[in-house]
VONUVEX-403850 format. One record per residue: residue in one letter; x, y, z of N, C-alpha, C, CB in turn. Coordinates in pm, whole numbers, padded with zeros to 5 digits, always signed. Glycine has a CB too. Layout:
BEGIN
AXYZXYZXYZXYZ...
This chain:
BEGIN
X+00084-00119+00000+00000+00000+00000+00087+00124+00000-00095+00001+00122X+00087+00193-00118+00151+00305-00107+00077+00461-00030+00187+00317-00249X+00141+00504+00045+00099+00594+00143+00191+00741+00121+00121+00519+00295X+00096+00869+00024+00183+00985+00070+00077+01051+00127+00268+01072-00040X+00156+01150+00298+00078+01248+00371+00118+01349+00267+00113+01280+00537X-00007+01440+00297+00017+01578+00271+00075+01666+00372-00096+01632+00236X+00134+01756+00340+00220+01887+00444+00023+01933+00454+00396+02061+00324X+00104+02063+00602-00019+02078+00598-00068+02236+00510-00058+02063+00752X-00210+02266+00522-00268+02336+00382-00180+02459+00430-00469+02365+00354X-00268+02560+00336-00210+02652+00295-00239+02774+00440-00267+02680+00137X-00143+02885+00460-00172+02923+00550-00262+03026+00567-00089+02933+00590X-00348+02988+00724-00463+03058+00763-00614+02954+00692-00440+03236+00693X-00569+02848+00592-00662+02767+00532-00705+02686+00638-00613+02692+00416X-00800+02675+00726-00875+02551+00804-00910+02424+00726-01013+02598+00860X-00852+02333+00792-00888+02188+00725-00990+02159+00717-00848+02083+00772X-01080+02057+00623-01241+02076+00642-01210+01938+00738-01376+02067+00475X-01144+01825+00776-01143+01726+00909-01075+01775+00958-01113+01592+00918X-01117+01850+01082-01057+01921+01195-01127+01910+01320-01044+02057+01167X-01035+01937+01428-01063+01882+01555-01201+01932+01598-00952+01919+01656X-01238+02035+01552-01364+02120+01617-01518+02057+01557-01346+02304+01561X-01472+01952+01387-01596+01839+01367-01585+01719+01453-01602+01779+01215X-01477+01668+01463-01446+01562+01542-01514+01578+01676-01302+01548+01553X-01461+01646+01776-01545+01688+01878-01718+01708+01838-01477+01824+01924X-01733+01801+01779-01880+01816+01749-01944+01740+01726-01912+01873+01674X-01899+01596+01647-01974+01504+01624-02049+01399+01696-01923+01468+01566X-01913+01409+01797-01944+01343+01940-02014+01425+02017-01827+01306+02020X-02026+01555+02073-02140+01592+02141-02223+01613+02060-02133+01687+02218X-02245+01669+01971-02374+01728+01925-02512+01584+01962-02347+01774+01724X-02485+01465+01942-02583+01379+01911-02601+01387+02109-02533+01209+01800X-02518+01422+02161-02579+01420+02308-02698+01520+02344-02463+01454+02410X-02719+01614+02283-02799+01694+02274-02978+01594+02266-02739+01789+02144X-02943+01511+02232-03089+01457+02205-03119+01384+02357-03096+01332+02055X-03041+01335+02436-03074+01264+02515-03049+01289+02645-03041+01174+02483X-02934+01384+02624-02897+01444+02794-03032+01509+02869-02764+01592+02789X-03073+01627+02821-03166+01664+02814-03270+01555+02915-03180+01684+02674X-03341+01485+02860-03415+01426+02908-03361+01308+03032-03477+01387+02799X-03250+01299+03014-03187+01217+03117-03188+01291+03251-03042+01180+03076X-03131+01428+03224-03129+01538+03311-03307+01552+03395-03078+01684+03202X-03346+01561+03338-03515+01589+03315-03580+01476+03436-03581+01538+03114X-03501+01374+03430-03560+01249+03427-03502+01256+03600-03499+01115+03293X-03426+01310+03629-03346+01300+03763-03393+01410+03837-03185+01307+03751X-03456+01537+03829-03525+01633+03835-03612+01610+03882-03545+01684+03754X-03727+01519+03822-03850+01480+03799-03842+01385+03947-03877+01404+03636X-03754+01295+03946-03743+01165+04088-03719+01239+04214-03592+01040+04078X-03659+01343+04179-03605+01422+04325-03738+01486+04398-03482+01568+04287X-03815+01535+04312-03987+01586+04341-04087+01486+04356-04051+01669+04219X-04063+01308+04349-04108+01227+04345-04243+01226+04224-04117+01210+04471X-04169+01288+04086-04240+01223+04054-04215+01129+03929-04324+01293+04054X-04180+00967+04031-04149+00903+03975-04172+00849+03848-04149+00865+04030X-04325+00828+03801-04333+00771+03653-04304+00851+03558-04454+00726+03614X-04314+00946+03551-04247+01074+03460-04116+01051+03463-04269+01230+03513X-04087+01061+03581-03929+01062+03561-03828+00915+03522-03877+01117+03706X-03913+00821+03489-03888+00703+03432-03954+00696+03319-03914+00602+03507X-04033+00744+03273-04050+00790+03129-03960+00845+03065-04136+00868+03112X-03917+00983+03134-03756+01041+03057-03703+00946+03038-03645+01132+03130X-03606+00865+03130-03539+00803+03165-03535+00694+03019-03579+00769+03305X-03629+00613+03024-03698+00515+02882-03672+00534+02781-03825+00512+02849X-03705+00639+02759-03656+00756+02628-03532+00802+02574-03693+00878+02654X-03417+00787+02673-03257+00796+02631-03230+00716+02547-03157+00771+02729X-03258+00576+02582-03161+00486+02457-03233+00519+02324-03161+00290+02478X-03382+00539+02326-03421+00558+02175-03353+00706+02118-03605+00563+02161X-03397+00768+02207-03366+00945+02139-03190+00940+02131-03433+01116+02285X-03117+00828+02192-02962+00845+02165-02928+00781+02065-02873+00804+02266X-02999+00680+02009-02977+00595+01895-03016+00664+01782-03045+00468+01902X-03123+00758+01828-03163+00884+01673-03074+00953+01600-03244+01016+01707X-03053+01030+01769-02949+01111+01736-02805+01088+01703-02949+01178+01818X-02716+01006+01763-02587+00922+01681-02616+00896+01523-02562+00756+01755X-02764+00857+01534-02757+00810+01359-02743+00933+01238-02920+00726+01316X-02816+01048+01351-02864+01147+01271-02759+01206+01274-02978+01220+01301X-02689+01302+01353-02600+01389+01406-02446+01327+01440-02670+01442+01527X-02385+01197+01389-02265+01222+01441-02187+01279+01286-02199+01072+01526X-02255+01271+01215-02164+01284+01101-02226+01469+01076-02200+01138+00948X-02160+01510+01150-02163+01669+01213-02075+01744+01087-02068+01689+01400X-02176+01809+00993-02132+01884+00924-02091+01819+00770-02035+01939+01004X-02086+01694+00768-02040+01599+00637-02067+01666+00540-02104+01461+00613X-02189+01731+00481-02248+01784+00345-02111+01862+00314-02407+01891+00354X-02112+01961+00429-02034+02060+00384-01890+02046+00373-02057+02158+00454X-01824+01960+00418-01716+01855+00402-01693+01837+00275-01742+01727+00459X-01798+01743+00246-01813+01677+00101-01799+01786-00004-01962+01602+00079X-01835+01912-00023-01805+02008-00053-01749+02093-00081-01818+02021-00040X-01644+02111+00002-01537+02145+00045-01421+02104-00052-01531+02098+00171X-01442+01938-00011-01315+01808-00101-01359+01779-00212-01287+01643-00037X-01479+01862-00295-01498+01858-00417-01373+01861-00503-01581+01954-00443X-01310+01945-00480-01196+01983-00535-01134+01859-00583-01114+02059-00444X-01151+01772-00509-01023+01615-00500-01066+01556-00588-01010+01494-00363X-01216+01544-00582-01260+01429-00656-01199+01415-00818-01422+01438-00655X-01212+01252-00836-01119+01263-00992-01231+01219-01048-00964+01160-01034X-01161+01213-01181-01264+01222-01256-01369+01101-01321-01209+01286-01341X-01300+01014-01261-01346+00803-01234-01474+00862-01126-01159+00642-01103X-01572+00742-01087-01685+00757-01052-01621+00704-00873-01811+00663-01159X-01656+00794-00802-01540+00763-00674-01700+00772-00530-01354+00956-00656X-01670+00722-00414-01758+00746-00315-01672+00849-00208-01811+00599-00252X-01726+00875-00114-01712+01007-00045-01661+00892+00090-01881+01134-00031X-01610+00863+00174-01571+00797+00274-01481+00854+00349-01535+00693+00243X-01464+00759+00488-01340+00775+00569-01280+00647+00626-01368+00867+00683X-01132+00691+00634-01063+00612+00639-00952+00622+00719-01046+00591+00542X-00919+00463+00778-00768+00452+00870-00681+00389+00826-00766+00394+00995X-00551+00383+00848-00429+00330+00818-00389+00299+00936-00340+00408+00747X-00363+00107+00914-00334+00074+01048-00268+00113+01174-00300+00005+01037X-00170+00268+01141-00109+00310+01218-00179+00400+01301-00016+00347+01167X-00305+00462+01274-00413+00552+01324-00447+00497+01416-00520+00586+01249X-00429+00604+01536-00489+00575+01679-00549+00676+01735-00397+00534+01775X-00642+00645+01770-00758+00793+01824-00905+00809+01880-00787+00878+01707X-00907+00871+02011-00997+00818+02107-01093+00954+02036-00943+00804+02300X-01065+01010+01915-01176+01130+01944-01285+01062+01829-01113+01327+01903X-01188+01042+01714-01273+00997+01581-01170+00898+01539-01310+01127+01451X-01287+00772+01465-01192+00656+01407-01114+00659+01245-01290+00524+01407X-01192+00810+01219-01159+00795+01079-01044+00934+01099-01313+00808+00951X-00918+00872+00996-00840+00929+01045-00823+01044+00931-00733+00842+01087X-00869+00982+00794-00895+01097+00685-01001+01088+00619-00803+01110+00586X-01076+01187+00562-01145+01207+00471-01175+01256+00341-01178+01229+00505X-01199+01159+00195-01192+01180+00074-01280+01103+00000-01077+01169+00037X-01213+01084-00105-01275+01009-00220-01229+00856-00273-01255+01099-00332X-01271+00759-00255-01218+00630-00261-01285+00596-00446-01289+00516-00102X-01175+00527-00496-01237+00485-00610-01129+00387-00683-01284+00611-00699X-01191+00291-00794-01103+00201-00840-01090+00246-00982-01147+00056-00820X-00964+00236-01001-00913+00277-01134-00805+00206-01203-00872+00401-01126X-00826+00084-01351-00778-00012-01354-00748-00113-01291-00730+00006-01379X-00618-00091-01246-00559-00231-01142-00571-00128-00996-00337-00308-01189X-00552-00086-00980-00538-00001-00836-00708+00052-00793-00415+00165-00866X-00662+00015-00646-00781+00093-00576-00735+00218-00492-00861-00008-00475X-00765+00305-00515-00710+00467-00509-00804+00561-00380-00746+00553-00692X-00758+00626-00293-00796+00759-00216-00738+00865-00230-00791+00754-00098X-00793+00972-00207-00744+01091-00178-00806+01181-00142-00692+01131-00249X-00751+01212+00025-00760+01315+00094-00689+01411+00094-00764+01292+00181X-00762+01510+00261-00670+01628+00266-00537+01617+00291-00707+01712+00353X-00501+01465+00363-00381+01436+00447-00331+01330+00394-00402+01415+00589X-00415+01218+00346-00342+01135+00298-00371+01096+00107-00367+01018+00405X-00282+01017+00074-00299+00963-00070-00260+00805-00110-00210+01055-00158X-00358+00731-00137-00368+00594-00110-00352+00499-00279-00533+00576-00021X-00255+00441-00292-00278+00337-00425-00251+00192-00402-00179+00374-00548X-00326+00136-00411-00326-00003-00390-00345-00113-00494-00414-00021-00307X-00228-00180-00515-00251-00217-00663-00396-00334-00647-00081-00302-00740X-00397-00398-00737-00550-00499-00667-00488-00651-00675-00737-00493-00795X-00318-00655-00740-00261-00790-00712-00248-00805-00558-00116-00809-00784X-00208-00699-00505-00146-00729-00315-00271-00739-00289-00049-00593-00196X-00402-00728-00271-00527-00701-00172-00535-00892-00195-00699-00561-00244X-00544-00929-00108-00611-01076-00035-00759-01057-00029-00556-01109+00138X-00821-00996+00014-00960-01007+00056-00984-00890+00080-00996-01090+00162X-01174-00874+00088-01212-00716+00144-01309-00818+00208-01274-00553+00028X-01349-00777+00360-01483-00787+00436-01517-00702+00532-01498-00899+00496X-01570-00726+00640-01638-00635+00719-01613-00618+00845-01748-00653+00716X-01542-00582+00942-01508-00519+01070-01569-00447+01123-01422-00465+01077X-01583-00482+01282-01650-00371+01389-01603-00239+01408-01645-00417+01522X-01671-00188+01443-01657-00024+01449-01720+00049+01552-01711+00040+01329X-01665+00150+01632-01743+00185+01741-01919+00235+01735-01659+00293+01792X-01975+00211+01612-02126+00184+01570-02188+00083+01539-02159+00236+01485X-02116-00057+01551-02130-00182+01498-02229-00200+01624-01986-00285+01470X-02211-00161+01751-02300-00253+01894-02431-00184+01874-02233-00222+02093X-02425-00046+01766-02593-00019+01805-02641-00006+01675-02639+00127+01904X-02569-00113+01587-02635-00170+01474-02659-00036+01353-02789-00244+01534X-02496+00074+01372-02528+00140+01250-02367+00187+01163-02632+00282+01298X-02308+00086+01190-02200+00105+01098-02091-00031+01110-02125+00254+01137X-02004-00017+01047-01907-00110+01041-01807-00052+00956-01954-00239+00995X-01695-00126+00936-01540-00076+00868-01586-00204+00753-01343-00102+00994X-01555-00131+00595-01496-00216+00529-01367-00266+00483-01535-00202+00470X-01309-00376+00516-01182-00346+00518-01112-00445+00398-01128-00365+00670X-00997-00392+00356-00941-00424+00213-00753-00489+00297-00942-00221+00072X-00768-00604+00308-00637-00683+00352-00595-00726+00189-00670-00839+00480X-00427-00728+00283-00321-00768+00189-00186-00780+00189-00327-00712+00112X-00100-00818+00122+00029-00860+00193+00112-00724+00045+00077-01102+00191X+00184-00671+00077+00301-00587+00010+00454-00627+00045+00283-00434+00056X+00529-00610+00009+00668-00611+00007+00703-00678+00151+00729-00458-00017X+00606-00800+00164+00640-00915+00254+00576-00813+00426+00863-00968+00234X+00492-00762+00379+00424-00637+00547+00259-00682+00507+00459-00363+00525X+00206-00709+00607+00044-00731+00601+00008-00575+00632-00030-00858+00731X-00088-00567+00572-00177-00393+00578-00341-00429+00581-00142-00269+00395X-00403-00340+00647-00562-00375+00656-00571-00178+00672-00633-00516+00838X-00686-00216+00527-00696-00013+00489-00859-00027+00588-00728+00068+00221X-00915+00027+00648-01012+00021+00702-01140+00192+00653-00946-00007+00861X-01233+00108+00587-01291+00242+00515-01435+00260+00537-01271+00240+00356X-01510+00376+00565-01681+00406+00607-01700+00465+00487-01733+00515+00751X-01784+00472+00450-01868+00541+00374-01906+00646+00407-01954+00491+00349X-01922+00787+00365-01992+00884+00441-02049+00966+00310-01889+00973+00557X-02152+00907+00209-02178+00957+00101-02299+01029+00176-02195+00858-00023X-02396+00964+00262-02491+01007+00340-02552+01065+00486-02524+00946+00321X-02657+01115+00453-02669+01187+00607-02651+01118+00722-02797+01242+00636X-02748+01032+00689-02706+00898+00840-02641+00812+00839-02794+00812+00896X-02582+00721+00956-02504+00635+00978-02565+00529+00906-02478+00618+01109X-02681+00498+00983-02779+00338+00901-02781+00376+00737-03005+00322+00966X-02768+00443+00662-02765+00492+00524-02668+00480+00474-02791+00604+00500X-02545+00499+00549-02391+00446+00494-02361+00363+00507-02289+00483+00522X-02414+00300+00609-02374+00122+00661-02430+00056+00509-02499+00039+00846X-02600+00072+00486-02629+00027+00331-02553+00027+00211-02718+00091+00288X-02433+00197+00230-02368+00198+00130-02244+00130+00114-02358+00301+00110X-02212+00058+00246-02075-00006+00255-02097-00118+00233-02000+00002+00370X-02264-00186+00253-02246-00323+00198-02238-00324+00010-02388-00417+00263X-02280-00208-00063-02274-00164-00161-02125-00178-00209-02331-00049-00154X-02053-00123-00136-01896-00094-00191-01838-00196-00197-01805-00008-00117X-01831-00311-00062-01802-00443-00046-01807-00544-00198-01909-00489+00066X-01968-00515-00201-02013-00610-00329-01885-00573-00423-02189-00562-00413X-01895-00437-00526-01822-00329-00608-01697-00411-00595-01819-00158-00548X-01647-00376-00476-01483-00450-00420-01462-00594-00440-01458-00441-00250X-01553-00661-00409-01530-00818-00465-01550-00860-00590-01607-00907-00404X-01615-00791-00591-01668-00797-00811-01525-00759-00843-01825-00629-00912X-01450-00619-00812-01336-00620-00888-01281-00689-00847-01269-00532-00907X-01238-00739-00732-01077-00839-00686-01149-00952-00801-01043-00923-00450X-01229-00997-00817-01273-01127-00912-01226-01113-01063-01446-01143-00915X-01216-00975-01103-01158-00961-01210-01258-00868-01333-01118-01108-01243X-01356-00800-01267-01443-00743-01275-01409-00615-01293-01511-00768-01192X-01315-00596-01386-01250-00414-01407-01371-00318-01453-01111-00395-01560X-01496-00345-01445-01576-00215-01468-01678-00216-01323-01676-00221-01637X-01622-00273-01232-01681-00296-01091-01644-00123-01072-01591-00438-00966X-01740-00017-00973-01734+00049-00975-01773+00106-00827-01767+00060-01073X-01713+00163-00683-01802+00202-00590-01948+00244-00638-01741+00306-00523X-02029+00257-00529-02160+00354-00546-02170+00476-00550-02239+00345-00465X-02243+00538-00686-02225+00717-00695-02338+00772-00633-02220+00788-00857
């Protein structure tokens, strides 16, 4: 897997994956449920209990909304942004780690455009630039992801052996608003991805 970072942009230019979406993405979806959790503890202290176990009831649904709805905090305008990148092959909008990525804020360590072009399966982000020929890839399947336990995402991941080093590219989809909507699109890409490793050169991500 060939890997070049980018230096960083130009100066006074804000990155469109920057720490202030990362963060945001993670609170903002708390907004749906704190609230009523709060509400819910309020409510018990005045005894009044069934109300306040009603709030209470209501967290895991209104937190599962909101994660689905709201963690991908700001994406449109992202996507927008990295217009610029996109080439001119029919590419999906995703994010992605390199096994060396470690990070308790967000799992995706860049964000771009994934697409297959001839023999190589290709990215490019703000930070990184990805070519992978499609002789080294062994297999693509499906990995857990810190959305896999509440049933709205997973990693698709593309293994393979290079210059005698195992590599696992780990990639989301983020063509869409919600999580459960990209998870659909990654079983999409998967298919795309095995059709080409089969030998399927007009296999194509989802546009």
């Amino acid at each position: 897997m060939n890997t070049r970072r980018h230096p960083g942009g130009e100066r006074g230019k804000r990155r469109s994956w920057n720490a202030y979406r990362k963060w945001m993405a993670n609170l903002v979806p708390m907004l749906t449920w704190l609230p009523p959790g709060v509400a819910g503890v309020v409510l018990f202290q005045e005894g009044q209990t069934t109300w306040a176990f009603v709030c209470w009831g209501a967290v895991p649904l209104l937190g599962w909304l909101g994660i689905n709805r709201l963690a991908l905090f700001q994406n449109e305008s992202m996507r927008h942004e990295l217009s610029s990148l996109m080439p001119s092959a029919v590419a999906i909008f995703v994010g992605i780690a390199t096994p060396k990525h470690r990070s308790l804020l967000d799992p995706h360590e860049d964000v771009g455009w994934l697409w297959m072009e001839g023999g190589e399966l290709r990215f490019k982000g703000e930070r990184l630039s990805l070519s992978i020929p499609q002789e080294v890839i062994l297999r693509a399947g499906y990995r857990a992801n810190a959305h896999t336990i509440l049933g709205l995402g997973r990693w698709v991941v593309v293994e393979g052996v290079r210059e005698g080093k195992r590599f696992a590219l780990k990639i989301e989809p983020r063509e869409k608003r919600t999580l459960l909507a990209n998870k659909r699109e990654g079983a999409r890409l998967l298919t795309a991805l095995r059709a080409w490793l089969r030998g399927s050169r007009d296999a194509r991500p989802p546009s």
